[in-house]
C-alpha positions as CSV (number, residue, x, y, z in Angstrom):
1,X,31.9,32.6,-13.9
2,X,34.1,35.8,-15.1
3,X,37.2,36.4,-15.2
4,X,37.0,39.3,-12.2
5,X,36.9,38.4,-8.9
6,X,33.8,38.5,-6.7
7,X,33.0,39.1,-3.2
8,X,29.9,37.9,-1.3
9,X,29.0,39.9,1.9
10,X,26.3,38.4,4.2
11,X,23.9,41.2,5.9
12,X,22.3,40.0,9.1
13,X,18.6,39.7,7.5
14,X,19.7,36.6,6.0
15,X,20.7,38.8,2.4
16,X,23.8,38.7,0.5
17,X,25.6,41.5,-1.7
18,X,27.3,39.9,-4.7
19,X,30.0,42.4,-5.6
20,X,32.8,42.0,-8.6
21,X,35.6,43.7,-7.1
22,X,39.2,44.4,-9.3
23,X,40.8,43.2,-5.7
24,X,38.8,41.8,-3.0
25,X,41.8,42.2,-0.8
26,X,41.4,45.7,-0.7
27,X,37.9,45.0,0.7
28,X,39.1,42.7,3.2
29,X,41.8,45.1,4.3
30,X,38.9,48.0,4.6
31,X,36.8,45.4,6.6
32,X,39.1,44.7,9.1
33,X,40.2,48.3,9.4
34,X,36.6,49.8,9.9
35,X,36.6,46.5,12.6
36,X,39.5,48.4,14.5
37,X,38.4,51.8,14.1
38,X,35.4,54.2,14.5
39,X,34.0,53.4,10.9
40,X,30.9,52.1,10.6
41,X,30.3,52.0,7.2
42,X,32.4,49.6,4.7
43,X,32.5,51.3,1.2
44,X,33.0,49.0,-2.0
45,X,33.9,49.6,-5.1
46,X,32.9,47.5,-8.1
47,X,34.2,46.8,-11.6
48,X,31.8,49.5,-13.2
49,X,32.8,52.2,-10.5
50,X,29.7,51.9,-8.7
51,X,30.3,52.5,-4.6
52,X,28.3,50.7,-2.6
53,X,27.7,51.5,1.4
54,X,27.0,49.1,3.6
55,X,26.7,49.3,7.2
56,X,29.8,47.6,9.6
57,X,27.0,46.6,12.3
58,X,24.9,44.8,9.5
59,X,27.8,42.1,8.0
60,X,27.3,38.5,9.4
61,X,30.4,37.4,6.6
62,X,32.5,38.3,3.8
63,X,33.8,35.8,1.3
64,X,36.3,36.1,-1.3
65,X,35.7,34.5,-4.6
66,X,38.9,34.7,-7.3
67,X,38.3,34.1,-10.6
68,X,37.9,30.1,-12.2
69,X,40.4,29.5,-15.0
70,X,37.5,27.7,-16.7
71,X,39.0,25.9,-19.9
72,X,37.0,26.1,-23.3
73,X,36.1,22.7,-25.1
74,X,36.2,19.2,-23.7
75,X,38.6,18.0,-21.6
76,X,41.1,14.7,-23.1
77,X,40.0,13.3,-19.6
């Protein structure tokens, strides 16, 4: 696990996009938006600057994934 927060959408053919996102908010809020609206494509933007497309009709799910403050060592229990 990073330190940058992921988001998982689920396309209806059973597929999933693994995205790492600076704020999956932002994708949430663009979800629900192209929802209301006349969009039909949900545009993402990930960590490297790479946009991906994907189509409104096609997403069964979005989750959002922060980041796991995941301690170094062993734990004194």
């Amino acid at each position: 696990m990073s330190d940058t927060p992921t988001i998982r959408i689920g396309i209806s053919s059973a597929r999933e996009l693994e995205i790492q996102v600076d704020d999956p908010l932002v994708v949430s809020s663009a979800y629900e938006k192209a929802l209301k609206g006349k969009d039909t494509v949900l545009w993402v933007v990930d960590v490297r600057g790479h946009r991906f497309g994907i189509s409104v009709a096609s997403i069964a799910f979005i989750e959002l994934e922060e980041p796991q403050n995941r301690g170094v060592g062993f734990s004194a229990g």
